[in-house]
ZANUVEX-85462 format. One record per residue (C-alpha): residue in three letters; z, y, x. Coordinates in steps of 0.1 Angstrom, whole numbers, plus 5000, padded with zeros to 4 digits. Layout:
ZANUVEX-85462
PT  resn     w     v     u
PT   ALA     Z     Y     X
...
end
This chain:
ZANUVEX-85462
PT  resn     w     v     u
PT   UNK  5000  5000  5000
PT   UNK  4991  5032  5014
PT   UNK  5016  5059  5012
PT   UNK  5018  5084  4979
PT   UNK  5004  5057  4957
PT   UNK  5011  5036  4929
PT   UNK  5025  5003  4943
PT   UNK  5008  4972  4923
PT   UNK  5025  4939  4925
PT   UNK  5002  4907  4913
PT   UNK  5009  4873  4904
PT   UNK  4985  4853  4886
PT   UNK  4946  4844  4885
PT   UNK  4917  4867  4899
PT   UNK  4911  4885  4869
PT   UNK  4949  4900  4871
PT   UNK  4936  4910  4908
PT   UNK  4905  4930  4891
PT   UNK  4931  4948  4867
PT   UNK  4957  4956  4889
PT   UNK  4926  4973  4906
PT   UNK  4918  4992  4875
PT   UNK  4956  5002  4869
PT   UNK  4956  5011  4904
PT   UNK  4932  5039  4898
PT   UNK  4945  5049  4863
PT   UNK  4983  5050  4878
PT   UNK  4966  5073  4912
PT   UNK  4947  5094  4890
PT   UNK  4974  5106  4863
PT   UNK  5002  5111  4898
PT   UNK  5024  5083  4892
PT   UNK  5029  5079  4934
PT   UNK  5066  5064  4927
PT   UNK  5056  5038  4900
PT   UNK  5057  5000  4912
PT   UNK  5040  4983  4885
PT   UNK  5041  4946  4879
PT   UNK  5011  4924  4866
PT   UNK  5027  4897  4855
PT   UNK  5015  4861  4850
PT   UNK  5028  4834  4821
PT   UNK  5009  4801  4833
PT   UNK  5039  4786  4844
PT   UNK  5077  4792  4843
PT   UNK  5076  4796  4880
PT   UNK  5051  4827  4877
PT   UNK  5079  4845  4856
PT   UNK  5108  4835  4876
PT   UNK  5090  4847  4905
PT   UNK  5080  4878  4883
PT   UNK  5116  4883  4880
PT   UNK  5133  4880  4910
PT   UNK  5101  4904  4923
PT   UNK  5116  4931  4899
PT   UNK  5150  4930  4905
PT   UNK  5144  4931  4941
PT   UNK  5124  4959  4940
PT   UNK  5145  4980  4920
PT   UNK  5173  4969  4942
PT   UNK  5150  4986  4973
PT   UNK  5137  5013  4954
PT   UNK  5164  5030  4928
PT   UNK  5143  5063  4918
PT   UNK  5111  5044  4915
PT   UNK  5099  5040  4878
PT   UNK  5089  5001  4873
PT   UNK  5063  4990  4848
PT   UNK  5061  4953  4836
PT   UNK  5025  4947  4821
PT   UNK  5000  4912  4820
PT   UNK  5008  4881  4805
PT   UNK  5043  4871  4805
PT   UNK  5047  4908  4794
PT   UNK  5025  4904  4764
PT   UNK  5039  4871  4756
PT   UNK  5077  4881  4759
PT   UNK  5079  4919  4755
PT   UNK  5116  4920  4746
PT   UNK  5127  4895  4773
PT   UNK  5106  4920  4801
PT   UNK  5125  4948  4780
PT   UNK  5158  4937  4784
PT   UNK  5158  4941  4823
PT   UNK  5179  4969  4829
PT   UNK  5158  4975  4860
PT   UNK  5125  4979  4838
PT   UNK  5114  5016  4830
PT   UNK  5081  5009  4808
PT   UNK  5068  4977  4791
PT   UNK  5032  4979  4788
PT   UNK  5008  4954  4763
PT   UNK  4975  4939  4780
PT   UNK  4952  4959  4761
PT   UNK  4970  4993  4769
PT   UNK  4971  4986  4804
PT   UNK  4933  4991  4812
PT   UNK  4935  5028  4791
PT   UNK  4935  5056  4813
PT   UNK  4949  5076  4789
PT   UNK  4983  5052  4787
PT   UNK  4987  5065  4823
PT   UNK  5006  5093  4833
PT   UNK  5020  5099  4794
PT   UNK  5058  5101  4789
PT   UNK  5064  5072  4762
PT   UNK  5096  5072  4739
PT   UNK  5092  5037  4730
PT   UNK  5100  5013  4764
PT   UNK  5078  4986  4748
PT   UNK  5046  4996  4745
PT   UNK  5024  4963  4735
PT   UNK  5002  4956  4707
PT   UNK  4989  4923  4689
PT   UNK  4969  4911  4711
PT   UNK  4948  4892  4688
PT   UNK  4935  4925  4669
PT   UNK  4915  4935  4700
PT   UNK  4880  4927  4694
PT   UNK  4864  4944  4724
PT   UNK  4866  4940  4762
PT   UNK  4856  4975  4781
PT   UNK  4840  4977  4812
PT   UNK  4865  4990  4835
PT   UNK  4848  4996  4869
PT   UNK  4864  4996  4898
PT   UNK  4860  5021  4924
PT   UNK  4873  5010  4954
PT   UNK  4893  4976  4963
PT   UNK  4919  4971  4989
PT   UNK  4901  4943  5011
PT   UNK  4865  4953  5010
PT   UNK  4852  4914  5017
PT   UNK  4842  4912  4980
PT   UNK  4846  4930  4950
PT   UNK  4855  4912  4917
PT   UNK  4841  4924  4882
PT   UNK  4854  4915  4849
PT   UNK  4827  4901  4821
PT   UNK  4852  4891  4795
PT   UNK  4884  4886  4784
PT   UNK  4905  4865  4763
PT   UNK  4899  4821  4750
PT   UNK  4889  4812  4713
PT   UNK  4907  4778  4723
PT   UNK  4937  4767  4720
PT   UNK  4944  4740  4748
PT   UNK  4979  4723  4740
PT   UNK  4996  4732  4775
PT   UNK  4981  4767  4775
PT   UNK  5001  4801  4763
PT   UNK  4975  4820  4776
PT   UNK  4955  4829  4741
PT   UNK  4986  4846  4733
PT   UNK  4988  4865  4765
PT   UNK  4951  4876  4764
PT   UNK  4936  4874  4725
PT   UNK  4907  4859  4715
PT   UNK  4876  4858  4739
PT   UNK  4855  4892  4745
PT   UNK  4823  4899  4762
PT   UNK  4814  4933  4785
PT   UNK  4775  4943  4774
PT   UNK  4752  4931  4801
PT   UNK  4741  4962  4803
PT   UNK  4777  4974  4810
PT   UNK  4779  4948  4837
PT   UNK  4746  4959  4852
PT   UNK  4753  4993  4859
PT   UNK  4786  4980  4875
PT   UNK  4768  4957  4895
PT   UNK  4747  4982  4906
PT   UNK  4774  5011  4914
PT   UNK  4794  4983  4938
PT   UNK  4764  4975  4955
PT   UNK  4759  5009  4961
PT   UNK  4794  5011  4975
PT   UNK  4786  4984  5002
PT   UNK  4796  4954  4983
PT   UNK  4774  4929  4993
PT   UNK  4792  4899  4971
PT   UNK  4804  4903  4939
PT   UNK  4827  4879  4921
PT   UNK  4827  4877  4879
PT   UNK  4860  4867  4867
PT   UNK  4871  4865  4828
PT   UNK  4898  4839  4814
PT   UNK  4871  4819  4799
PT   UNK  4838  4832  4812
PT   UNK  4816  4804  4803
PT   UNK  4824  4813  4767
PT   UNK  4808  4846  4774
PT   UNK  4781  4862  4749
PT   UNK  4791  4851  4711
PT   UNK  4802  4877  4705
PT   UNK  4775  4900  4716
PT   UNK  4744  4913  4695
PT   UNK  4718  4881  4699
PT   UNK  4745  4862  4713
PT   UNK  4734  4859  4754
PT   UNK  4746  4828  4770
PT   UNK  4765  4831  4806
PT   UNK  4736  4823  4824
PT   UNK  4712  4847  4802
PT   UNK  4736  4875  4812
PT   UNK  4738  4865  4853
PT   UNK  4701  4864  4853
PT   UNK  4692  4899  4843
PT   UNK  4720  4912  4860
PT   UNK  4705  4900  4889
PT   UNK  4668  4908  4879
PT   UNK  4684  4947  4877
PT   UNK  4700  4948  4907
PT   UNK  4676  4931  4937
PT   UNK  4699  4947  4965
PT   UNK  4731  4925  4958
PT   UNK  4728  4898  4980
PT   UNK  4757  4872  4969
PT   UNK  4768  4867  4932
PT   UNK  4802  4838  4927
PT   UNK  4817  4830  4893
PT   UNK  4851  4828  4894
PT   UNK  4858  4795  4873
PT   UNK  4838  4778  4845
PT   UNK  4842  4748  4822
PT   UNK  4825  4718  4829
PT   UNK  4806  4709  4795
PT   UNK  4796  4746  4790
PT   UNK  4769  4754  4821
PT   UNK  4735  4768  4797
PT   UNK  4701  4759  4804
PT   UNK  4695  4797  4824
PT   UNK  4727  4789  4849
PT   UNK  4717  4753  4854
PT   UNK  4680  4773  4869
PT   UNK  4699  4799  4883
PT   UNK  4717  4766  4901
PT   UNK  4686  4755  4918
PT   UNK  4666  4784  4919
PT   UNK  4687  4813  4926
PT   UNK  4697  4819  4966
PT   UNK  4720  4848  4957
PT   UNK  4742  4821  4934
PT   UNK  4764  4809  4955
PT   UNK  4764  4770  4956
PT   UNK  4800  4769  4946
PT   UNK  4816  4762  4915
PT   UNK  4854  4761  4909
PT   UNK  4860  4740  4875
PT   UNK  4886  4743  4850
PT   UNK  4890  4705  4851
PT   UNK  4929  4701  4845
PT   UNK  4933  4661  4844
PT   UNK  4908  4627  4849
PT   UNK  4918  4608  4824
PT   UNK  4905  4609  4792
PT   UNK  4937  4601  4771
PT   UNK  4954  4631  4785
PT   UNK  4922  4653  4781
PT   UNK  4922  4646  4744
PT   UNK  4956  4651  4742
PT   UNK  4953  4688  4760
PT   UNK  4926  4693  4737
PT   UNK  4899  4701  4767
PT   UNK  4865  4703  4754
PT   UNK  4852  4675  4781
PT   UNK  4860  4642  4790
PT   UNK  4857  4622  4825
PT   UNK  4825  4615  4828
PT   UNK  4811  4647  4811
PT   UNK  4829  4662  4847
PT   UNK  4809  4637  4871
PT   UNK  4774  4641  4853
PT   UNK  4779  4678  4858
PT   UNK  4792  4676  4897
PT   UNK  4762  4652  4899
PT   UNK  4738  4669  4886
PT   UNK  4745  4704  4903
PT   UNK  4744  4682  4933
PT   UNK  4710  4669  4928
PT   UNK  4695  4708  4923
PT   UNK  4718  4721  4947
PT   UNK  4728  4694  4978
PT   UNK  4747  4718  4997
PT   UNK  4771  4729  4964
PT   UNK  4811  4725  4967
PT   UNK  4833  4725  4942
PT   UNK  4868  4735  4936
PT   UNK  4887  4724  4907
PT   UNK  4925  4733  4886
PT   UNK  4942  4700  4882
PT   UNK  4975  4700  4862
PT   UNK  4996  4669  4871
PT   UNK  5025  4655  4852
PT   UNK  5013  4660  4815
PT   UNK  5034  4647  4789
PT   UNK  5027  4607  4780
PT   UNK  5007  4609  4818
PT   UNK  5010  4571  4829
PT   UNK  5006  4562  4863
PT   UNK  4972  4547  4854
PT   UNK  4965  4581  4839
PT   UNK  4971  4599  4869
PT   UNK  4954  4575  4888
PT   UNK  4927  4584  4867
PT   UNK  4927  4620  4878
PT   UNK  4935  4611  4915
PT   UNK  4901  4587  4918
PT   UNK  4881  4618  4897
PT   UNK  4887  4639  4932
PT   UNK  4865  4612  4950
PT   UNK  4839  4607  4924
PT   UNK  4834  4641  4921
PT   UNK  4840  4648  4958
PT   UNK  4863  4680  4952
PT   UNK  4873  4700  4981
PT   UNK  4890  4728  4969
PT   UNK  4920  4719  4947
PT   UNK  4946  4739  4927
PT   UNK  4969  4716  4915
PT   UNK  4999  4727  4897
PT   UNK  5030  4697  4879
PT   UNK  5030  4709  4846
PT   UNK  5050  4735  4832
PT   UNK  5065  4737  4799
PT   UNK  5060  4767  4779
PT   UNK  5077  4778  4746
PT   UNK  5052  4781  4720
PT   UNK  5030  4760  4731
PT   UNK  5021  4722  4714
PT   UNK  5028  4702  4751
PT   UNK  5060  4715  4747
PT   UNK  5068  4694  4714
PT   UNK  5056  4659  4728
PT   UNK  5086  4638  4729
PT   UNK  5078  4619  4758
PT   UNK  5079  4647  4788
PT   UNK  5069  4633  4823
PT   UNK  5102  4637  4845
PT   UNK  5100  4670  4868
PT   UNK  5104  4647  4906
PT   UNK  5073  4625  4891
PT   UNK  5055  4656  4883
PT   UNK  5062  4669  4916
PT   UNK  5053  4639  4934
PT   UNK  5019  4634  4915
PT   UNK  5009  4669  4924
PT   UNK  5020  4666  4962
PT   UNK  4997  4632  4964
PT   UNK  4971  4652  4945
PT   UNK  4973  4681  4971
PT   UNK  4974  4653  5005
PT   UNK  4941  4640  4990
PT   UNK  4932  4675  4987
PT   UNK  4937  4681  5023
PT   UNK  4920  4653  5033
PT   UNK  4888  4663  5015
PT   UNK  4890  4695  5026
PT   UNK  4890  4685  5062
PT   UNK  4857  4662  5057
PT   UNK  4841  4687  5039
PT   UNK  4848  4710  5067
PT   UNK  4840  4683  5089
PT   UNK  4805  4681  5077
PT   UNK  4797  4720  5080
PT   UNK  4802  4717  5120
PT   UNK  4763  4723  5131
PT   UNK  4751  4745  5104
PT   UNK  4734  4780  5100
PT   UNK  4743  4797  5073
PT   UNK  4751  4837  5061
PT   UNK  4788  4844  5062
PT   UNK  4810  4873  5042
PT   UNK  4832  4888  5069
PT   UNK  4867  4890  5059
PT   UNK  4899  4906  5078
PT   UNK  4913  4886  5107
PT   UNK  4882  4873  5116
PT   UNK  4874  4850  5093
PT   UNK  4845  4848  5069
PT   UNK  4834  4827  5042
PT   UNK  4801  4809  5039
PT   UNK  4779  4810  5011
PT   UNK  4800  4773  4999
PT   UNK  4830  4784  5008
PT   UNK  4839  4774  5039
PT   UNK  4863  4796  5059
PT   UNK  4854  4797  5095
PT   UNK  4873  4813  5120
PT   UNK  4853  4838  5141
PT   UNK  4857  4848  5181
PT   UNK  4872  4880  5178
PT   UNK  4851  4897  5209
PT   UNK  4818  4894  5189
PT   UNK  4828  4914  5161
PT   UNK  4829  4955  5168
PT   UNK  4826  4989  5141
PT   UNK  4801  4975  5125
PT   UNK  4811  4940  5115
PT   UNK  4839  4954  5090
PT   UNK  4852  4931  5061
PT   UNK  4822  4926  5036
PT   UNK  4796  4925  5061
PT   UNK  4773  4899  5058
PT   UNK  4765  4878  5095
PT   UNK  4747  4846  5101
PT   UNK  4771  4823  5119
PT   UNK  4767  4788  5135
PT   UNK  4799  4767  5129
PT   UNK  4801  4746  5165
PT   UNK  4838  4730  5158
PT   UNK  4870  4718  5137
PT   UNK  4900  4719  5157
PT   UNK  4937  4724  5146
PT   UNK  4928  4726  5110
PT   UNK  4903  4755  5115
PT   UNK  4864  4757  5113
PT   UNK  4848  4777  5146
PT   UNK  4818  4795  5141
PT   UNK  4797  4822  5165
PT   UNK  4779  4852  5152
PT   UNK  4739  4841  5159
PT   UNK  4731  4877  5146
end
């Protein structure tokens, strides 16, 4: 944080990240230099404790600042937020991204709406963003669906879409800034365009956003469901150089039993024929993938299910979280709850296998070409993904994060990819 600014504090997914951005400017632009302002996350109890213990502390180190509590948990819990004696301002998820909610003197400490009478999703650009290695941009908003584990809805409304012609003209205003990668994020973006006049699918929208800006060289999507890829991404897949050829997939379990009972809209195998066939238009694609272990009535068979789905679908870069009970929620009701150590343990088995793929995935990058996205301590990220570590002599003014280089990874040692700048 530079000094005489709003402080942010994020927990949560990458589309909390593009709105603490957006708050950032709001909270700078209206003088609020002594607010520290929480974006708060509800996937899991852990997020809010974490939340929390983050407040307390901060009011603990900073007495005259004025703390604001907003995202999520916020949203979900405004009274709970409210009762913290060292919280100043509650503020809902909508109200948040208003610049006019900035900078106002409120009566009320909880400011939050119902979430689920928002019907539209603005396009809140961002002007600037703290690590200049990519820049993330918000296409929509909120989930029509109501997965049993998931609080989220509740957090975040029902799903809106930003105009493609909104997003292109944001597009087009970061790449003018320098960004050479952009990053669309939502909390269900493959749900995107329903909502819209003539209804646009996700890939529609991606296409002529790129057809309208040539000059961005490297488009990722944050996450995406499995059994929802259109006919436009699935080209944009195998035809498109400035998609990047990775995907990170909302997967959450392998077993079908437990996917039913989460109420996902896939099963197992709908997850391998997509991996498979992105793989057969794209060979060099990687995948990431959420994995929740733990779920209530989750057998070992079941889990073993979801372990052997990391192989089949050769996953390399894995979130995996034990579930979390949350209040509200169906998951919550089923009688027969998984015990916390097993959880635990499933996950920690789930993340070992995840370190080993990770390491032959990185294994097999060691002789490649390939255009890299310079970020700080000289690292990059190639256009899968890959981190590689960077000799620090080769890079100079010019090779600031965001840059785009073309490296040659020569070596995996100690955990770490080496590459060399070739130009």
């Amino acid at each position: 944080m530079k000094e005489n600014e709003p402080q942010l504090v994020t927990f949560g997914c990458r589309l909390n990240t593009y709105e603490s951005e957006v708050m950032r400017g709001h909270a700078k632009a209206a003088g609020m230099n002594d607010a520290i302002i929480f974006n708060t996350c509800a996937v899991t109890k852990e997020a809010e404790r974490q939340a929390r213990q983050a407040i307390r502390k901060a009011r603990r180190n900073n007495p005259n600042a004025q703390i604001i509590v907003t995202g999520c948990a916020a949203q979900i819990d405004p009274e709970g937020y409210g009762a913290m004696v060292e919280v100043d301002q509650i503020i809902g998820n909508d109200l948040k991204l208003k610049a006019e909610t900035w900078g106002t003197r409120h009566n009320d400490k909880i400011l939050v709406h119902d979430i689920m009478e928002v019907k539209e999703t603005a396009g809140h650009l961002v002007e600037g963003f703290e690590d200049r290695s990519r820049a993330f941009l918000q296409v929509q908003n909120g989930c029509d669906h109501r997965c049993t584990f998931c609080i989220i809805p509740y957090g975040r409304g029902n799903s809106r879409s930003v105009p493609i012609g909104v997003i292109a003209d944001q597009v087009k205003q970061l790449t003018a800034q320098g960004y050479n990668e952009i990053v669309m994020t939502g909390v269900d973006v493959t749900s995107y365009g329903p909502d819209l006049p003539g209804k646009p699918a996700l890939g529609q929208m991606i296409r002529r956003v790129l057809a309208l800006n040539p000059d961005l060289k490297r488009l990722r999507l944050s996450s995406l469901d499995p059994v929802e890829i259109d006919e436009d991404l699935w080209t944009l897949i195998e035809n498109e150089p400035r998609f990047m050829p990775h995907l990170h997939l909302s997967l959450q379990a392998g077993d079908d039993m437990i996917l039913k009972r989460m109420k996902r809209r896939h099963l197992r195998q709908d997850a391998i024929d997509m991996c498979n066939r992105a793989r057969e238009l794209r060979p060099d694609i990687a995948f990431g993938a959420d994995i929740i272990t733990g779920f209530p009535t989750e057998t070992e068979e079941m889990f073993q299910n979801t372990y052997d789905i990391v192989r089949e679908c050769d996953l390399t870069f894995l979130h995996v979280f034990p579930y979390s009970e949350r209040e509200g929620t169906p998951a919550a009701k089923i009688p027969d709850q998984v015990d916390t150590a097993i959880r635990k343990e499933r996950a920690k088995r789930l993340r070992d296998l995840g370190d080993k793929q990770l390491e032959s995935f990185h294994k097999n990058q060691i002789g490649k070409t390939t255009t890299a996205v310079l970020e700080k301590g000289h690292k990059a990220r190639t256009e899968n993904f890959a981190l590689v570590h960077l000799d620090a002599a080769q890079l100079n003014e010019t090779t600031n994060a965001g840059t785009l280089v073309q490296v040659k990874i020569n070596a995996y040692e100690s955990g770490k990819l080496l590459a060399d700048i070739v130009s």
